[in-house]
C-alpha positions as CSV (number, residue, x, y, z in Angstrom):
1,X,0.4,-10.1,-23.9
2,X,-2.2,-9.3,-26.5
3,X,-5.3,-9.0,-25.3
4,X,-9.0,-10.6,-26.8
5,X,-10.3,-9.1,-29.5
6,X,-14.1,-9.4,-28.1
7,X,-13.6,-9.8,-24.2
8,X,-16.5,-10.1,-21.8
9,X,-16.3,-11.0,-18.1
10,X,-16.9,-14.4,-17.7
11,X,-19.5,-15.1,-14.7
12,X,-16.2,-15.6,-12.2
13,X,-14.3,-12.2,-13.4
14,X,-18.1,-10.4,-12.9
15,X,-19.1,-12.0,-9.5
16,X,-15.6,-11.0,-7.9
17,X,-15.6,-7.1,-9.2
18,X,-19.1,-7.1,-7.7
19,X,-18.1,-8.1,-4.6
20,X,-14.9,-6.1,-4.9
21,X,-16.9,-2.9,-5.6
22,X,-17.3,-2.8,-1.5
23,X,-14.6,-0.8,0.0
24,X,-12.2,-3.4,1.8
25,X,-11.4,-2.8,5.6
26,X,-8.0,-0.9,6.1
27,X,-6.8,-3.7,8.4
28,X,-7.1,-6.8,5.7
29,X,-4.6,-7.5,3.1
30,X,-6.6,-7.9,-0.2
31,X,-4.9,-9.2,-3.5
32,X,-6.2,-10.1,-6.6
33,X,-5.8,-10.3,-10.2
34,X,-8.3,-9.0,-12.6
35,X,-9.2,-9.6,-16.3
36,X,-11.7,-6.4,-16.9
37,X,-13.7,-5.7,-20.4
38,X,-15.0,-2.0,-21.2
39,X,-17.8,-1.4,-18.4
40,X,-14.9,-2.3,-15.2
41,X,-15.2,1.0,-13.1
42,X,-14.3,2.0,-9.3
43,X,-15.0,4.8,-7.6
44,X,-14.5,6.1,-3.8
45,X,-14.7,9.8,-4.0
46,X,-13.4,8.8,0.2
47,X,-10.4,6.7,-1.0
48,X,-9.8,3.9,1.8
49,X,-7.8,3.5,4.8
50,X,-5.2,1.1,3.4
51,X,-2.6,1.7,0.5
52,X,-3.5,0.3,-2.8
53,X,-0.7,-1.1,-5.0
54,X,-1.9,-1.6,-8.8
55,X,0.1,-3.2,-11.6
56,X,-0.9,-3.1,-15.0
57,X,0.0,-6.4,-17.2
58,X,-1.3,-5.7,-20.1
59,X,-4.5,-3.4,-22.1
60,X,-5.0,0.0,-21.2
61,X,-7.1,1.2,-18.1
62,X,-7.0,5.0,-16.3
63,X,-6.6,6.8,-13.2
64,X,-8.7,9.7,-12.3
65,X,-8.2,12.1,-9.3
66,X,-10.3,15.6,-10.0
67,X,-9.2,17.1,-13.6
68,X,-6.4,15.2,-13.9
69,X,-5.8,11.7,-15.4
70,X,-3.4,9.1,-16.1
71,X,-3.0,6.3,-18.6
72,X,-1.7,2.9,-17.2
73,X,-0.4,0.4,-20.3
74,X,1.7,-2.6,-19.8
75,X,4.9,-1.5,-16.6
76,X,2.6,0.8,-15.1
77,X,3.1,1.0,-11.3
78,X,0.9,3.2,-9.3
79,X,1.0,3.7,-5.3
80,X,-2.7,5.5,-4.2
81,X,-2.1,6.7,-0.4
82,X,-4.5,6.2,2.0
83,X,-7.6,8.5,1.5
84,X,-6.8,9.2,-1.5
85,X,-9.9,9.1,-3.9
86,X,-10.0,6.4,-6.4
87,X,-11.6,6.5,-9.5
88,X,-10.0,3.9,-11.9
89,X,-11.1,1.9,-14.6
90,X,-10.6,0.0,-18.0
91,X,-9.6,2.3,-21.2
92,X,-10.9,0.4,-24.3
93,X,-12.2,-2.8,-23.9
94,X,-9.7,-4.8,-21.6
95,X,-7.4,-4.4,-18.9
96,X,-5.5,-6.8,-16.9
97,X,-4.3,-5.8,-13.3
98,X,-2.6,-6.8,-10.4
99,X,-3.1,-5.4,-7.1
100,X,-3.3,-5.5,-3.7
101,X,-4.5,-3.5,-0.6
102,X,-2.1,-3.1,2.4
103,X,-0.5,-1.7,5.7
104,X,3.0,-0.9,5.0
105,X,5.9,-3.1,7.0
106,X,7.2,0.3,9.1
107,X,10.7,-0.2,7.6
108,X,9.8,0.7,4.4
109,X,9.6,4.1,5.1
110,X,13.0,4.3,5.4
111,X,13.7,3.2,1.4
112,X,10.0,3.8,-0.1
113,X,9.9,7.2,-2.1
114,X,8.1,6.9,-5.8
115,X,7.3,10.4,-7.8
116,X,3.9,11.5,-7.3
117,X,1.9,12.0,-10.6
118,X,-1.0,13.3,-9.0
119,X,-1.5,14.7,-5.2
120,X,-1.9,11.0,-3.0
121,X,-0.5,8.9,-6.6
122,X,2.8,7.8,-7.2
123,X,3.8,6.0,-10.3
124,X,6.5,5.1,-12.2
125,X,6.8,2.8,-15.7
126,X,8.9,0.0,-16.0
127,X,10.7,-0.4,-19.3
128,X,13.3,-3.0,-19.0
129,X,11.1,-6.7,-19.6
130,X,13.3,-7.7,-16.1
131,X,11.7,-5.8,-14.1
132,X,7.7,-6.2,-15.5
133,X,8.7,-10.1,-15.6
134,X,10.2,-10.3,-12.4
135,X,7.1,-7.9,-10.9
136,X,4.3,-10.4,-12.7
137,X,6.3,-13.0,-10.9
138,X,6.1,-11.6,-7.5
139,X,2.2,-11.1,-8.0
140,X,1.7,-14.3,-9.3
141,X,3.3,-16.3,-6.1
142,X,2.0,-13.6,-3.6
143,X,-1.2,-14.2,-4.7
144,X,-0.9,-18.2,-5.1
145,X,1.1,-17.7,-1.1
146,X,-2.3,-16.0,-0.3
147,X,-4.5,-18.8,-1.5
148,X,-2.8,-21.0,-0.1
149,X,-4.4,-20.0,3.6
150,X,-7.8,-21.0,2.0
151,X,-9.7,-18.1,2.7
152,X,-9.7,-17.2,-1.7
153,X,-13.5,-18.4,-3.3
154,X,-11.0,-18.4,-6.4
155,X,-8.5,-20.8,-4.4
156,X,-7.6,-24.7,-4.6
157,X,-9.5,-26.5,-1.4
158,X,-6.9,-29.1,-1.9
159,X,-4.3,-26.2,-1.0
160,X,-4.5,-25.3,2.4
161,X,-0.7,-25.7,3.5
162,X,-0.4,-22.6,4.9
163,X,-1.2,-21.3,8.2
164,X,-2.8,-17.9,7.6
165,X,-0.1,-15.5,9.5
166,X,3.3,-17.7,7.4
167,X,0.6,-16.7,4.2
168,X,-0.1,-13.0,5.4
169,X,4.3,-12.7,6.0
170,X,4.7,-14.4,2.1
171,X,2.4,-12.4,0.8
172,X,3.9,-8.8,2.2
173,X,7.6,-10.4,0.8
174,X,6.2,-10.2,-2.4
175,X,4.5,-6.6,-2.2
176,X,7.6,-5.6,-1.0
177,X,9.5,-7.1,-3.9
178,X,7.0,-5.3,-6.4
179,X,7.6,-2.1,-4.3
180,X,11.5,-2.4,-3.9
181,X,11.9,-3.6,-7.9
182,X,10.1,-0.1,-8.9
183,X,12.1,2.0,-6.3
184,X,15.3,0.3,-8.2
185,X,14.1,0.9,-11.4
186,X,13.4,4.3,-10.5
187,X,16.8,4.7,-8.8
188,X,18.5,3.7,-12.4
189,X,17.5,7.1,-13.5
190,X,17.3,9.7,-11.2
191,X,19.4,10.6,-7.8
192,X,18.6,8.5,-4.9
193,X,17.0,10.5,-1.7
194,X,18.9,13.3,-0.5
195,X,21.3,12.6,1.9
196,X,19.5,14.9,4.5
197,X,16.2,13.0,3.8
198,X,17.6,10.1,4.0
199,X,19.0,10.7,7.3
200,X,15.6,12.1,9.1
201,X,14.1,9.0,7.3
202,X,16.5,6.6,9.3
203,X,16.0,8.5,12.6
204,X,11.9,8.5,12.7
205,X,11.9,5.1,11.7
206,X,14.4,3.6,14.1
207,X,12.4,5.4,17.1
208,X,9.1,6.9,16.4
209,X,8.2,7.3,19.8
210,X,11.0,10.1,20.2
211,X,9.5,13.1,20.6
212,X,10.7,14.4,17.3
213,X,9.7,17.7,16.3
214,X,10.6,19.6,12.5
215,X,13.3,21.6,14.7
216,X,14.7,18.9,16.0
217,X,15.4,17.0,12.5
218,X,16.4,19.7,11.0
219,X,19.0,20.2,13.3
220,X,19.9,16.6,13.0
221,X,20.0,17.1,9.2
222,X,21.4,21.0,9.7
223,X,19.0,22.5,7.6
224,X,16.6,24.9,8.0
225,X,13.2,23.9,9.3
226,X,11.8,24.8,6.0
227,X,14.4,23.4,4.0
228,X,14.2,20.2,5.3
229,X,10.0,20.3,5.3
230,X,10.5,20.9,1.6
231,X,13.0,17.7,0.4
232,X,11.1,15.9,2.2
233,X,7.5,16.3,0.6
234,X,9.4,16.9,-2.5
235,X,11.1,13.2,-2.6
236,X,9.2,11.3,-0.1
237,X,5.6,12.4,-1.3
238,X,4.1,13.6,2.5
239,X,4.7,15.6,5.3
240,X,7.6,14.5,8.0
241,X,4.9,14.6,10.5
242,X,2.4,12.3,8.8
243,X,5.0,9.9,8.4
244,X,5.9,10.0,12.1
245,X,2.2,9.1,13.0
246,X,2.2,6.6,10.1
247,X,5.0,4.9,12.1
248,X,3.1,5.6,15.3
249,X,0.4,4.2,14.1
250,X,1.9,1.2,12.6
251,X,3.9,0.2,15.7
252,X,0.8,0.3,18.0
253,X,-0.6,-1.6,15.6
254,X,2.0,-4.3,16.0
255,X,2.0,-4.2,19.9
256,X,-2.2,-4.5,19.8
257,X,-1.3,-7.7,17.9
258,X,1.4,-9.1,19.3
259,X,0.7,-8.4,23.2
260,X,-1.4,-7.4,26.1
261,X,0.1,-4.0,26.6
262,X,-3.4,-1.4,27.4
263,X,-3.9,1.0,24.8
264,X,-2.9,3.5,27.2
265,X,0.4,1.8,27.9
266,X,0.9,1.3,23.9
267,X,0.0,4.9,23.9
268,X,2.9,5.5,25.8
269,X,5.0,3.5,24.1
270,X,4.6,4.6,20.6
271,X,4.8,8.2,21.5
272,X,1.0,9.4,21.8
273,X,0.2,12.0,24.9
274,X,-3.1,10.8,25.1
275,X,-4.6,7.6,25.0
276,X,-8.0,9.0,23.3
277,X,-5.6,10.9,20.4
278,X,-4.3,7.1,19.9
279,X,-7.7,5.8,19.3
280,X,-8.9,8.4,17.4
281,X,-6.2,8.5,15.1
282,X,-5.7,4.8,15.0
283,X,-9.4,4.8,14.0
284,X,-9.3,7.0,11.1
285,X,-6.1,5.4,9.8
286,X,-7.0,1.3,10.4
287,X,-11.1,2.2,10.1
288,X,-11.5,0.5,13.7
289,X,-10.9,1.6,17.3
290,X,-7.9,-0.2,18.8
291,X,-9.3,-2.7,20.9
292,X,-11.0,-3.9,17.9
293,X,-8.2,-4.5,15.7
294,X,-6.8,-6.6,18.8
295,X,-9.6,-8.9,18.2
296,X,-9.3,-8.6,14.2
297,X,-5.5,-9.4,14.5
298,X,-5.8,-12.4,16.7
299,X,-7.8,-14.0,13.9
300,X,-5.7,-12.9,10.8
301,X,-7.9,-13.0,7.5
302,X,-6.6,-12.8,3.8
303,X,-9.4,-11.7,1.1
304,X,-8.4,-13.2,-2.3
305,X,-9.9,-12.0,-5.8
């Protein structure tokens, strides 16, 4: 796609990067699709508390995290962990994105591993026109799935055939097909995960309540403790242990949704000692105490940009 040769925002494009400049709430799903001139900058030295999945289509935008920077042209994929700072922006004088804000499905631990390119940033560039065709694709219908529910100022009042939680499961199939199409890609040329990885990646995720401990899954894997702690920040991109609450987390999340278990007896469940460690870390990771999200949950919303 070649892009303008004298590109402005037009009022739309300006009014919905104003209101995107607020940070979204780590329990919503946010999508969008931007057309950005020159002056299109974010910044949250804090990051936020949901991962952000960015696509670049076509122009030139950037990526800043401390000293370091990246370049994003057409095939760019990046991954930004929650809490990771953002700072991103267009290069030039137009960029045009896809992305989305999100709360991983928990089995996609088991298969998600993309190369860091800076600490909290994983990217990776796809070259075959398949695989950027096939990814535009999956934004495009996510996002049209998403305005379907209604909820987009952008969207089609004449569209509302969707309830909003068939809309919120579309719209994670097609972040998960952006997500699993760069794994592939990546998988094309370099070694899949470790075996050993691989391995402690099935067992946490099948049951993340067990009391799993780095000894434990080491001996599982038979490797040393350090060994093992070492492929797996190496291909996975965090620390066995953060992913193990990241599971925690999620599954509680699912059981404040989906019943009327007490946060103490989802505590239990999910593998917390404590009831107040649930909430506490539930609250840093989702931005809300449990009981909250219950509520949030129970009246699903989509944002739409």
């Amino acid at each position: 796609m070649t892009e303008p040769a004298d590109f402005e925002h037009d009022l739309a494009t300006q009014v919905l990067i104003e209101l995107y400049s607020e940070i979204p709430p780590p329990s919503k799903l946010v999508t969008g699709h931007f057309h950005s001139g020159g002056d299109y900058r974010v910044v949250r030295p804090d990051g936020v508390g949901s991962w952000y999945l960015l696509y670049t289509a076509s122009g030139t935008g950037r990526y800043l995290i401390g000293q370091n920077r990246l370049t994003l042209r057409h095939g760019d994929v990046v991954l930004v962990s929650p809490g990771t700072p953002h700072d991103y922006g267009t290069v030039g004088t137009y960029w045009e994105s896809w992305w989305a804000h999100f709360q991983p499905r928990r089995e996609w631990h088991s298969w998600l591993s993309l190369p860091q390119a800076m600490p909290g940033l994983s990217y990776v560039r796809l070259a075959r026109s398949s695989e950027t065709d096939r990814v535009v694709s999956a934004f495009d219908r996510l996002h049209r799935d998403a305005q379907r529910a209604g909820l987009s100022p952008t969207g089609d009042t004449e569209l509302h055939l969707l309830e909003k939680s068939v809309a919120t499961e579309l719209t994670m199939n097609g972040i998960e097909e952006v997500l699993l199409t760069a794994v592939a890609s990546l998988r094309r040329e370099t070694q899949q995960l470790d075996a050993r990885v691989h391995l402690v990646l099935e067992a946490i995720t099948a049951d993340p309540a067990r009391p799993h401990t780095l000894t434990s899954l080491a001996g599982l894997a038979q490797v040393s403790v350090s060994r093992l702690a070492h492929l797996f920040k190496e291909q996975v991109g965090d620390s066995i242990m953060n992913v193990v609450l990241a599971l925690r987390l999620q599954r509680a999340a699912e059981l404040l949704g989906a019943t009327d278990m007490s946060v103490a007896q989802i505590a239990a469940a999910v593998g917390f000692d404590s009831p107040h460690y649930l909430s506490r870390q539930f609250a840093r990771r989702y931005g809300m105490p449990p009981t909250a999200h219950r509520n949030t949950v129970r009246n699903p919303e989509l944002e739409l940009y």
